[in-house]
LOLUM-464690 format. One record per residue (C-alpha): residue number from 1; residue in three letters; x, y, z. Coordinates in steps of 0.25 Angstrom, whole numbers, padded with zeros to 4 digits, always signed. Layout:
i  aa  x  y  z
NUM  ALA  X  Y  Z
...
//
This chain:
i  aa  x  y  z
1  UNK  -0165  -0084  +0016
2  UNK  -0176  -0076  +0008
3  UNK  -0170  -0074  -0007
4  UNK  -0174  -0059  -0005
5  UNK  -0168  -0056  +0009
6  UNK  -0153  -0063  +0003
7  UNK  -0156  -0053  -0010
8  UNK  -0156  -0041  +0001
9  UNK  -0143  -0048  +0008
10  UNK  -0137  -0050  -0007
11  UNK  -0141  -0034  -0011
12  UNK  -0135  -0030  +0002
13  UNK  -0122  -0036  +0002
14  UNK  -0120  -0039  -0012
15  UNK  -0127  -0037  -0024
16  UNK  -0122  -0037  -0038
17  UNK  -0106  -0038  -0037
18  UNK  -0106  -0035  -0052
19  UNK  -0115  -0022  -0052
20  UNK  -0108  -0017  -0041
21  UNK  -0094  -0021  -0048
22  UNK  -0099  -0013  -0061
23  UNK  -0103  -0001  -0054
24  UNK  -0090  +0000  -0046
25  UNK  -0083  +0000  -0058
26  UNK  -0089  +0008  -0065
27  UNK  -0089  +0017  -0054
28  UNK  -0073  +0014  -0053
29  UNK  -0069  +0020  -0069
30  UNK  -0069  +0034  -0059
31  UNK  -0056  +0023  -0051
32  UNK  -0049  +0020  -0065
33  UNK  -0048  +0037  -0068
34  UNK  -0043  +0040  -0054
35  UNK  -0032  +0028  -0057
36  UNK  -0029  +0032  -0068
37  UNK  -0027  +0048  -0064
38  UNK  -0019  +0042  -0053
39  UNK  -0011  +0035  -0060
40  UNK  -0006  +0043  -0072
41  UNK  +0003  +0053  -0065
42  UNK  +0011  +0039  -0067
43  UNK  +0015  +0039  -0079
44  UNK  +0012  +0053  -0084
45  UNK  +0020  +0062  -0075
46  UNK  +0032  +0054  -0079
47  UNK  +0029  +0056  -0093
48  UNK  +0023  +0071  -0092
49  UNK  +0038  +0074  -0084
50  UNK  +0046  +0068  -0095
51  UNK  +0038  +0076  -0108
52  UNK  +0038  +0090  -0101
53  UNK  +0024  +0091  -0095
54  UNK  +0027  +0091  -0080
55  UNK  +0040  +0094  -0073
56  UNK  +0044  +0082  -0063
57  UNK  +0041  +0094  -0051
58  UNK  +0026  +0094  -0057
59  UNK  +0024  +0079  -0057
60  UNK  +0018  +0078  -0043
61  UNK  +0011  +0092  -0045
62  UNK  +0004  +0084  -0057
63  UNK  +0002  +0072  -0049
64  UNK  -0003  +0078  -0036
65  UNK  -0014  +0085  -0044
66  UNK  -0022  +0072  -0046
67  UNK  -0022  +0073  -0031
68  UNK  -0028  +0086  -0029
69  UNK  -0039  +0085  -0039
70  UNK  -0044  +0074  -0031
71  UNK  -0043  +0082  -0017
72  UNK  -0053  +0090  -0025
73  UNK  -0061  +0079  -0032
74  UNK  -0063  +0070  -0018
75  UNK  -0072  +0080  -0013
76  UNK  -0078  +0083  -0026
77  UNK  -0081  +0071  -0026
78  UNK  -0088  +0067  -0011
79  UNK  -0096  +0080  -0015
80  UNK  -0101  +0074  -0028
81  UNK  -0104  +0058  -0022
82  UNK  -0113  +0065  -0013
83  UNK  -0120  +0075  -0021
84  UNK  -0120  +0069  -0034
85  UNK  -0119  +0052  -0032
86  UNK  -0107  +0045  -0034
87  UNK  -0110  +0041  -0048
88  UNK  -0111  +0055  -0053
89  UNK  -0098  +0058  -0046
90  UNK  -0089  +0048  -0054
91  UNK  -0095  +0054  -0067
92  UNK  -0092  +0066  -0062
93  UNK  -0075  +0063  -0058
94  UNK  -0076  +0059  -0074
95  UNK  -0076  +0073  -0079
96  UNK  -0061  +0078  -0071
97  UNK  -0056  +0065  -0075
98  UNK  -0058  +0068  -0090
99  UNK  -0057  +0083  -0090
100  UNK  -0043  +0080  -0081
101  UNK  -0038  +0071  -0091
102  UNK  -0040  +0078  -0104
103  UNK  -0033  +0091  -0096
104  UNK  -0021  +0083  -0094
105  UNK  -0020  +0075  -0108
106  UNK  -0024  +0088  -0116
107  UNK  -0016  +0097  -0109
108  UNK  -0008  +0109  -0116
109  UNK  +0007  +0111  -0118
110  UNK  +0008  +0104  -0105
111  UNK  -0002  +0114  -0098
112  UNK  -0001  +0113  -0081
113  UNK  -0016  +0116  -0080
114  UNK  -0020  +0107  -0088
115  UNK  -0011  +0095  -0083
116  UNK  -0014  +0100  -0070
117  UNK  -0031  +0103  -0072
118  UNK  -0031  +0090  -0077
119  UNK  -0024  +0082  -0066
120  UNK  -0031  +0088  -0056
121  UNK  -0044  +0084  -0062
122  UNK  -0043  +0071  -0064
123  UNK  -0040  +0073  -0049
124  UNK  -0052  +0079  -0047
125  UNK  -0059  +0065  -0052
126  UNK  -0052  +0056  -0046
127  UNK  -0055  +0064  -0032
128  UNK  -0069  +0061  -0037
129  UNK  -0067  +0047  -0039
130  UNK  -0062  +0044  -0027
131  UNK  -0072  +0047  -0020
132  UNK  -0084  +0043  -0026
133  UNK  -0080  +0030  -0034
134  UNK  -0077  +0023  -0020
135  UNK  -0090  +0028  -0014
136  UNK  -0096  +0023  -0026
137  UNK  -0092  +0010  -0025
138  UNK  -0094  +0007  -0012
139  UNK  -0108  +0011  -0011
140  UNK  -0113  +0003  -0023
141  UNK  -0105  -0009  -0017
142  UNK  -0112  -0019  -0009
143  UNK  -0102  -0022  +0004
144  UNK  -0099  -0037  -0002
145  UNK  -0091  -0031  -0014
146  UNK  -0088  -0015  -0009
147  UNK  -0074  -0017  -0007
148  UNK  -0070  -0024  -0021
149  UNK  -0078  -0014  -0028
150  UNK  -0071  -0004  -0018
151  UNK  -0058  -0007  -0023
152  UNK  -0062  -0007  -0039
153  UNK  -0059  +0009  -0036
154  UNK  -0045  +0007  -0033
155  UNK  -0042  -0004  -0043
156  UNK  -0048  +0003  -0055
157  UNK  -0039  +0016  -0050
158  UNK  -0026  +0005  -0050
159  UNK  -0032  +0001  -0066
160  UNK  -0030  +0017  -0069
161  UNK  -0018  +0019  -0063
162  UNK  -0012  +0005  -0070
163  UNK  -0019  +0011  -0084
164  UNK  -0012  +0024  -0084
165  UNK  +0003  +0017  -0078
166  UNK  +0000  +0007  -0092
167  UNK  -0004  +0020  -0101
168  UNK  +0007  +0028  -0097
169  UNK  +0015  +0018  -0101
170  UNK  +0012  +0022  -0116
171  UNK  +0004  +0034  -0115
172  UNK  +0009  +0049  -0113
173  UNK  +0003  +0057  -0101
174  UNK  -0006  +0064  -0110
175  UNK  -0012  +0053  -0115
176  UNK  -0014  +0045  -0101
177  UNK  -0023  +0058  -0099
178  UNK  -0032  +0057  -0111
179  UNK  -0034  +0042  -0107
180  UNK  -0036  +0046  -0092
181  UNK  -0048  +0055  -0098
182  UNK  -0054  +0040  -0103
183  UNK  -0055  +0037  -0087
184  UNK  -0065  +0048  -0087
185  UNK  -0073  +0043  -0095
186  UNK  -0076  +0027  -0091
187  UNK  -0080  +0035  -0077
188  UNK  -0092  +0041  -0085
189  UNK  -0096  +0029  -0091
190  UNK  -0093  +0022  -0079
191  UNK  -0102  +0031  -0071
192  UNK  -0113  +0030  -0082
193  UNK  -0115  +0016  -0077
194  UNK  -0116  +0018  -0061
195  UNK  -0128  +0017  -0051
196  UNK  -0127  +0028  -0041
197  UNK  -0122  +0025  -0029
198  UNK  -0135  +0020  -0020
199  UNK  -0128  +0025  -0006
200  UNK  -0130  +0039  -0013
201  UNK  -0143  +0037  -0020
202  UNK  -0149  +0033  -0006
203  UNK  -0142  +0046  +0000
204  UNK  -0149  +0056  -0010
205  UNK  -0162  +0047  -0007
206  UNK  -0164  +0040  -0022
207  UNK  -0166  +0026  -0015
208  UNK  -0174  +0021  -0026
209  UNK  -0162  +0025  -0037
210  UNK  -0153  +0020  -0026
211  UNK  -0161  +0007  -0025
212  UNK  -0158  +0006  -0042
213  UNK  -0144  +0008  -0039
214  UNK  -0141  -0003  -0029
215  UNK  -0150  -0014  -0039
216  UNK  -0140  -0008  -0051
217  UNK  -0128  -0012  -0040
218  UNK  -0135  -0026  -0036
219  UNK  -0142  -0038  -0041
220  UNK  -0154  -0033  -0047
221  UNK  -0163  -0042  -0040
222  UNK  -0159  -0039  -0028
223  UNK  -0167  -0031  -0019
224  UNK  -0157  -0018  -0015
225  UNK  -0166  -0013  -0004
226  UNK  -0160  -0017  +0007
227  UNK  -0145  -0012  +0003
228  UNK  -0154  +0001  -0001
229  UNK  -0158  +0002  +0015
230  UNK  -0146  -0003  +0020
231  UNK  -0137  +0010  +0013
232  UNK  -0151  +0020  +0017
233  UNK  -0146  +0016  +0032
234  UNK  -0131  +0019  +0029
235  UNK  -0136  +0034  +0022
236  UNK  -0147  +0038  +0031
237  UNK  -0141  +0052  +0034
238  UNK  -0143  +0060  +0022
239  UNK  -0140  +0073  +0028
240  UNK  -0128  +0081  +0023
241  UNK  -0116  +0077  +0032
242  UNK  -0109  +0089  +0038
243  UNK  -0094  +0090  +0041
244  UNK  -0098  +0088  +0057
245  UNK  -0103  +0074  +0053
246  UNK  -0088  +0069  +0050
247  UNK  -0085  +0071  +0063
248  UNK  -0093  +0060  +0068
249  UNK  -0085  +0046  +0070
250  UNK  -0094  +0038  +0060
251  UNK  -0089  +0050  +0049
252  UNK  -0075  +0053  +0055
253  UNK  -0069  +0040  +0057
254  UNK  -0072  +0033  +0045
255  UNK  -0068  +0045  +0037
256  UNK  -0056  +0047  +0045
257  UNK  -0051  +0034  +0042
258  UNK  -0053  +0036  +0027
259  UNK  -0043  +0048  +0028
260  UNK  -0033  +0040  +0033
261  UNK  -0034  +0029  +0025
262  UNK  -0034  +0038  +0014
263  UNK  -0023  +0046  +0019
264  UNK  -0015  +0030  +0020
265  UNK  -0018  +0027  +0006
266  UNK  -0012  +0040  +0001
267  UNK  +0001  +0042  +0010
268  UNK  +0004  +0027  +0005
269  UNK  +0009  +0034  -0006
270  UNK  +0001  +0029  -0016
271  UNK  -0002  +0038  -0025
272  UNK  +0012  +0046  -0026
273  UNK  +0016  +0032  -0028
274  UNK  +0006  +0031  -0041
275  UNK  +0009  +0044  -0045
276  UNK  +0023  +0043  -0047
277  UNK  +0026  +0026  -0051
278  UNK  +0031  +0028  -0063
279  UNK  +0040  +0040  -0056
280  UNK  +0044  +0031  -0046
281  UNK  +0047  +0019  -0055
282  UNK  +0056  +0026  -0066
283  UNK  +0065  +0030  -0053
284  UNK  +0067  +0015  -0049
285  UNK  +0064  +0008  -0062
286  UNK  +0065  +0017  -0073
287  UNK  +0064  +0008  -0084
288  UNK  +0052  +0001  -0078
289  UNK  +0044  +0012  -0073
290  UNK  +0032  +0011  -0082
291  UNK  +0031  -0003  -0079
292  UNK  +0032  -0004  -0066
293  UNK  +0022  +0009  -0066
294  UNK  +0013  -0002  -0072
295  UNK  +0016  -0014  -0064
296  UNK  +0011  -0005  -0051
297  UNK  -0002  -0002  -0058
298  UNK  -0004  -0015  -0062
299  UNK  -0001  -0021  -0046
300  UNK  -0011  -0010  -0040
301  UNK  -0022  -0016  -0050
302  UNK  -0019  -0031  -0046
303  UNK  -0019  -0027  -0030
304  UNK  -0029  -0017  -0031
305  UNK  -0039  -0029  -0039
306  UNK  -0034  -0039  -0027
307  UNK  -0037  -0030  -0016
308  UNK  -0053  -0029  -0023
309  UNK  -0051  -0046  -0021
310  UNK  -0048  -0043  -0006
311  UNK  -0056  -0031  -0002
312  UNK  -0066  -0040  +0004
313  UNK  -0061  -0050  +0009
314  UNK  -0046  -0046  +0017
315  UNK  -0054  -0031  +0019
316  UNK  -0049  -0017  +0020
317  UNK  -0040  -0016  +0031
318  UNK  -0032  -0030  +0029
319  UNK  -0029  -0024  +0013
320  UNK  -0025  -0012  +0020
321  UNK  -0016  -0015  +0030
322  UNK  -0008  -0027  +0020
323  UNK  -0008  -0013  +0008
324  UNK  -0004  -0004  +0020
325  UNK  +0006  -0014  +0023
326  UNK  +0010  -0017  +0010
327  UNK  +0013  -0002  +0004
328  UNK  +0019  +0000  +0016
329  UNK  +0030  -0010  +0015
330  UNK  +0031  -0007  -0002
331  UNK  +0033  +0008  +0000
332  UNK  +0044  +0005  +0012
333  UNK  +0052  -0003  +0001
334  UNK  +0051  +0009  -0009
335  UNK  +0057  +0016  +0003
336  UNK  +0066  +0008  +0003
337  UNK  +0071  +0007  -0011
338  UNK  +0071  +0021  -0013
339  UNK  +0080  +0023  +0000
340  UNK  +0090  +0012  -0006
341  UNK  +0087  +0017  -0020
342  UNK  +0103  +0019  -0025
343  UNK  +0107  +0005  -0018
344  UNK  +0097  -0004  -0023
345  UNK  +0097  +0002  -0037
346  UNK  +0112  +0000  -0039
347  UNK  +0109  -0014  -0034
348  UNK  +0104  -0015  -0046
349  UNK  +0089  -0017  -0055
350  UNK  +0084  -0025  -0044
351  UNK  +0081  -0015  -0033
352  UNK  +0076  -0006  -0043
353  UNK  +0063  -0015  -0043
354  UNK  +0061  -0012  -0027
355  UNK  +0052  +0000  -0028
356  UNK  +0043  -0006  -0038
357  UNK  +0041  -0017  -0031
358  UNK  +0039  -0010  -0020
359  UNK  +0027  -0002  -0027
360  UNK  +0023  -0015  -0032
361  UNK  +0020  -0017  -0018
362  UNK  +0014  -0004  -0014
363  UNK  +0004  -0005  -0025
364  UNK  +0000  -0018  -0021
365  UNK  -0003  -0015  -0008
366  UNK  -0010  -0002  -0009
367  UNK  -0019  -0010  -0020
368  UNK  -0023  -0019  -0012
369  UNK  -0026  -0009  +0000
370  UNK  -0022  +0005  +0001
371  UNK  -0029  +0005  -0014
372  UNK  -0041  +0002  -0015
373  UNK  -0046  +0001  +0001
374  UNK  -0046  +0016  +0005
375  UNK  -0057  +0022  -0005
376  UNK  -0065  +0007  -0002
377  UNK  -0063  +0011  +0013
378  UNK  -0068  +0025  +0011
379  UNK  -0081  +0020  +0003
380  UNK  -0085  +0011  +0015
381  UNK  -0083  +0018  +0026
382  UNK  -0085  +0032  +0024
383  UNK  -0102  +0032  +0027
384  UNK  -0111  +0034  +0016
385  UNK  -0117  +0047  +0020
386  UNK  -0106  +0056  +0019
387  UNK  -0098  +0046  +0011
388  UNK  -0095  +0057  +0001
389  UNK  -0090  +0068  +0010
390  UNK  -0081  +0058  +0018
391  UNK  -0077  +0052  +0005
392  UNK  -0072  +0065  -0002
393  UNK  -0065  +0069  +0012
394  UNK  -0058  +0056  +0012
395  UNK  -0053  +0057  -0004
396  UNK  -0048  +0071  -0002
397  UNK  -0041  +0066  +0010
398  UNK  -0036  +0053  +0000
399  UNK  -0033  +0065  -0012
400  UNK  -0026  +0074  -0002
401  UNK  -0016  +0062  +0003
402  UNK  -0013  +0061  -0011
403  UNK  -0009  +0074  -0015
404  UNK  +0000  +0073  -0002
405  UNK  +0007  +0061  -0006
406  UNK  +0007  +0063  -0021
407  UNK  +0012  +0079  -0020
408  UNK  +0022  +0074  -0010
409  UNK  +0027  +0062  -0015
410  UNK  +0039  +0067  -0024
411  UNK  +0042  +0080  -0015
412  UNK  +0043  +0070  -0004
413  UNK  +0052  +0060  -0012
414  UNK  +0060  +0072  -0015
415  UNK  +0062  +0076  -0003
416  UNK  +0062  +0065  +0008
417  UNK  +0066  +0055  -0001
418  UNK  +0057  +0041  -0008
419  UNK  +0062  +0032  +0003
420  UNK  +0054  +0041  +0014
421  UNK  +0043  +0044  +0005
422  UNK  +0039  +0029  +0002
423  UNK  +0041  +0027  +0018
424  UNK  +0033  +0038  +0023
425  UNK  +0022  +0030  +0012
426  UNK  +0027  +0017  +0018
427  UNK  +0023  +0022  +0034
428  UNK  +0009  +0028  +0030
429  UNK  +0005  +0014  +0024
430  UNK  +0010  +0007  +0035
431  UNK  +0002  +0016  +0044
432  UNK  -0010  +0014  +0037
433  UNK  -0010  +0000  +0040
434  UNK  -0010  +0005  +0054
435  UNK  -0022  +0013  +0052
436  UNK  -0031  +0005  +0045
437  UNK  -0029  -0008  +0058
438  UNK  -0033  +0003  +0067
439  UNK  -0044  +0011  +0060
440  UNK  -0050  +0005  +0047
441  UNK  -0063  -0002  +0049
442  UNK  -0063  -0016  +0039
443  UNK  -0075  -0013  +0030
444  UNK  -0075  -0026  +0022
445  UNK  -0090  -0031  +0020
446  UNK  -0097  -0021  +0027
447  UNK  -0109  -0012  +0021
448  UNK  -0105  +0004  +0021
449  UNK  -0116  +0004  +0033
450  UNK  -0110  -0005  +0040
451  UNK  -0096  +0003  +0038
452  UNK  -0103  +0016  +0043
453  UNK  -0110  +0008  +0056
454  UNK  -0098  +0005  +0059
455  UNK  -0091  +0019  +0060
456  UNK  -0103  +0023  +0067
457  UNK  -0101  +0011  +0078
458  UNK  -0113  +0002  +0074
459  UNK  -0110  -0008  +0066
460  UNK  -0103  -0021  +0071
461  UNK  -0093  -0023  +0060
462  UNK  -0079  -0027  +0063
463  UNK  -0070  -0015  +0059
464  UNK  -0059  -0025  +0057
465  UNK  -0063  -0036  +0048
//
């Protein structure tokens, strides 16, 4: 084969895995502040609870609020990947993360407003993030390594979770948030560092600074122009898109299917469930609930890395449908527990260990699927020309999930009891399973064009395998 003709093949298909690598982790400091604000109603609220700062009543309240900054920051920030690039928007998700964080750490005489202000901007951000740090990713990936570097999103938001469980451990509440205000700033150094995403530059016509930015993402002596034309082809409508367009079947179904899956990761319960470990550990192991808080964050790291080892190889829909499975049968054994909870505690120390287990398990298989796969999902299929608008509906569809579950979670345990809760969480997962053998296209090792083609019926891809 001519060396020049292989060089296009390798610039296509390949290029540099460690520039690509960099720039996704760069890009993914934005991943370690949404994990970190996820995970620090953990161990703060118990804390906040116990010194006065909130009443148990205004825990969820507290908690929930994360949630509704980001139904506003999700739009924000599909408004501000398409008009400013999605560089500019992950510096931009820096300043709510920073200005949140000091609200909450310096807050006075235990002021609402400024407990609340604070939460619900680092909601705000992490809205933001969630929309444009997947995009990000998955458009300066070459199709060979887009879905490890599609799961680097969700195992840095495991490393932010586990570092605040670990923190809260020795550190007061007020003093996670002074360090959460840190996370702010490694996004604006991280972002420093970032090639603008080429899809974008080719949509606002700067192909030659697109053209720079792909030879910063791959080999430099590779010659980029072919990739360059391949993503002009995928983006050749430039035109705004109007809500009318959505309703064609090449916008609606992939679109539609990203709803539900979102609506699946959520009603699996796992954000109530992070919210509220350390609560929920103190009630079945009181004395261990700090480290077993840990132990999870340390299991969802572990199977969230493991699940970047098989993204490519098993593909998205076997790692679903084993997570699906997987939480499923974990949340039906916490159902379980819970129901039998006065016989199997006076059985002894033994049986008090079932719920954690149980968690274990839960967290394990949502890392390796549930995780990191719906954002990764989202990136590839949504299509490139209004993959900002389609990507903001689907995160405030995600962030509206969320509120639900976490809002309800407690109420609902108050008032149908754990056991049903856990199996109302326990049938959604199982459901999912359902869903994604019937409706999810298999994406693994195919181009974003190739994905689009095929929602428009012309490309030859096995939707399958």
């Amino acid at each position: 084969m001519d060396p020049k003709k292989a060089r296009l093949i390798q610039s296509k298909y390949e290029g540099s895995p460690a520039k690509q690598t960099l720039a996704a982790l760069l890009a993914a400091t934005g991943a370690l502040a949404f994990g970190y604000t996820i995970g620090y109603s953990s161990p703060a609220i118990p804390d906040m609870v116990k010194k006065g700062v909130l009443t148990y009543p205004e825990a969820p309240v507290f908690g929930a609020l994360m949630t509704v900054g980001a139904l506003v920051g999700g739009p924000l920030g599909g408004w501000f990947v398409e008009k400013y690039g999605r560089k500019m928007t992950i510096l931009f998700a820096s300043f709510p993360f920073i200005l949140g964080w000091l609200l909450i750490a310096y807050q006075q005489s235990y002021s609402y407003a400024y407990l609340y202000g604070g939460r619900l901007l680092t909601g705000i951000a992490s809205g933001i993030i969630t929309v444009c740090v997947p995009v990000y990713i998955a458009e300066i990936s070459s199709k060979a390594y887009r879905g490890v570097l599609g799961t680097l999103t969700q195992l840095l938001i495991t490393i932010g979770i586990l570092a605040v469980y670990v923190l809260g451990s020795y550190i007061q509440w007020s003093g996670l948030a002074l360090i959460g205000a840190l996370s702010g700033l490694f996004i604006i150094i991280g972002a420093f560092f970032l090639p603008e995403s080429p899809h974008w530059l080719l949509k606002q016509g700067k192909k030659a600074e697109a053209i720079e930015s792909l030879k910063a993402l791959r080999d430099a002596h590779m010659d980029v122009g072919e990739e360059c034309r391949d993503i002009e082809e995928g983006i050749d409508v430039k035109e705004s898109v109007v809500l009318s367009e959505f309703l064609k079947p090449e916008l609606f179904r992939p679109l539609l299917i990203i709803v539900f899956i979102m609506f699946f990761q959520q009603f699996s319960g796992i954000n109530a469930i992070m919210f509220y470990t350390v609560t929920i550990f103190e009630k079945a192991v009181p004395t261990l609930a700090h480290s077993a808080t840990i132990g999870i964050g340390v299991v969802q790291v572990i199977g969230t890395f493991i699940a970047a080892q098989l993204m490519d190889r098993a593909g998205r829909r076997k790692l679903l449908i084993f997570s699906g499975l997987t939480m499923a049968v974990s949340l039906f054994g916490m159902a379980y527990y819970f129901h039998n909870e006065e016989v199997l505690m006076s059985q002894g120390t033994k049986a008090s260990w079932l719920p954690v287990v149980s968690l274990m398990l839960f967290v394990i298989g949502f890392s390796l699927g549930w995780g990191p796969i719906p954002m990764l999902v989202m990136s590839e299929i949504l299509p490139v020309r209004v993959k900002g608008t389609a990507s903001a509906i689907a995160i405030f569809s995600n962030w509206s999930f969320a509120f639900a579950v976490t809002l309800g979670f407690i109420p609902a345990q108050m008032a149908i009891g754990p056991p049903l809760v856990f199996c109302i969480f326990g049938a959604s997962c199982f459901i999912s399973v359902c869903f994604v053998l019937r409706f999810l296209p298999e994406t693994k090792g195919k181009s974003l064009e190739d994905i689009e083609l095929f929602f428009l019926g012309k490309s030859p891809i096995n939707p399958i395998v």
